[in-house]
C-alpha positions as CSV (number, residue, x, y, z in Angstrom):
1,X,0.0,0.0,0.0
2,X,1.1,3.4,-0.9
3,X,1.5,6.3,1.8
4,X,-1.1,8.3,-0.6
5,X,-3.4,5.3,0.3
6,X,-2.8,4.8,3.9
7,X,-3.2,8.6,4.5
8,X,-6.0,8.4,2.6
9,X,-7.8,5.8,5.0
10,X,-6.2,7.4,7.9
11,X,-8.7,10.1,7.2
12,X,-11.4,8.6,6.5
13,X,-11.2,6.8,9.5
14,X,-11.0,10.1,11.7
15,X,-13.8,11.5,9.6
16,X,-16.0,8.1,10.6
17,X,-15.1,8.6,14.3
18,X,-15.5,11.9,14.2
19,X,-19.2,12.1,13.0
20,X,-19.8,9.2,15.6
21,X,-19.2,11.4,18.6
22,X,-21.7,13.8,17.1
23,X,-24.3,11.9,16.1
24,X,-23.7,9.2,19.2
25,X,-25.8,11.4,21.6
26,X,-28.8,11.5,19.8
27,X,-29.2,7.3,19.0
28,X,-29.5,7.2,22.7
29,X,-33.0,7.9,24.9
30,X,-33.1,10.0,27.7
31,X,-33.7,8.5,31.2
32,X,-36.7,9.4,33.2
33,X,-34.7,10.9,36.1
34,X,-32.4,13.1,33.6
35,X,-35.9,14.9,32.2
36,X,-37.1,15.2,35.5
37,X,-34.1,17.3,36.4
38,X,-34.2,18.7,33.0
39,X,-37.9,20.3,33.8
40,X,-37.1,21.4,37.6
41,X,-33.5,22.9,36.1
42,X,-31.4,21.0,37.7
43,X,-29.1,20.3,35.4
44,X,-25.2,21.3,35.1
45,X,-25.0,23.2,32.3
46,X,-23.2,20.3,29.9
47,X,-25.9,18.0,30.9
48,X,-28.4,20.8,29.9
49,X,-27.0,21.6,26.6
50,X,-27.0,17.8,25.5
51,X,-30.6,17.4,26.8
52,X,-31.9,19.6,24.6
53,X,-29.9,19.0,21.2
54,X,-31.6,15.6,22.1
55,X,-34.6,16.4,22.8
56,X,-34.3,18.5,19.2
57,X,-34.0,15.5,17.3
58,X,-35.6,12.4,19.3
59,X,-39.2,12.4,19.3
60,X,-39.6,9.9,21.5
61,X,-37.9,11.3,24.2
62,X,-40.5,14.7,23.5
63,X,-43.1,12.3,23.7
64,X,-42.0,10.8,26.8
65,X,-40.9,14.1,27.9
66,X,-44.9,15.4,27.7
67,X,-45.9,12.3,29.5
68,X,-43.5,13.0,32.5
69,X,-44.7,16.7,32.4
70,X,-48.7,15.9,32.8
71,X,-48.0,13.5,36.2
72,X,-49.1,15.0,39.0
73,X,-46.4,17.0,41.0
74,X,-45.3,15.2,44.1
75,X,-42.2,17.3,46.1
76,X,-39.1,15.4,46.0
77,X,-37.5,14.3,49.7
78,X,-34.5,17.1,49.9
79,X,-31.3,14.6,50.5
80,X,-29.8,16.7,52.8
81,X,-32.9,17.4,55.1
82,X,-32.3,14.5,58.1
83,X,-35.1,13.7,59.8
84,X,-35.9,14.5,63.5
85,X,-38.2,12.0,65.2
C-alpha cells in the first residue's frame, strides 16, 4: 500500500469517528430521572446543553418528555434534610 493510500484511510477513518461522537448522543433515549431534572432545572450546564440537542431530534424522548410533564407534582425528599423523630 502506498503512503497516498494509507493517509487516505487514515482520514477517513478520523472522519468516521469523528461524526460518531456527534451523532452518538442523539441514537441514545433519555432517562426518566435526567428529564425530571431537565424540567425542575437542575441540570449542570453540559448536561443541559446535550438534553436539549436531544430532545431537538428524538421524538420519542418529547413524547416521553410530555408524559412526565402531565404527572401529577409530588415534592421530591431534599437529601440533605435529616429527619428529626
Amino acid at each position: 500500500m502506498t503512503l497516498e493510500i494509507q493517509l487516505l484511510i487514515l482520514f477517513a477513518l478520523g472522519m468516521l469517528w469523528y461524526m460518531w461522537r456527534r451523532i452518538k448522543g442523539s441514537l441514545q433515549h433519555l432517562e426518566d430521572n435526567e428529564m425530571r431534572d431537565f424540567i425542575q432545572k437542575r441540570l449542570g450546564k453540559n448536561d443541559l446543553k446535550r438534553v436539549r440537542e436531544h430532545l431537538l431530534s428524538c421524538e420519542e424522548c418529547k413524547d416521553r418528555l410530555d408524559e412526565i410533564q402531565k404527572e401529577p407534582h409530588r415534592p421530591s425528599p431534599d437529601r440533605f434534610l435529616k429527619r428529626r423523630f
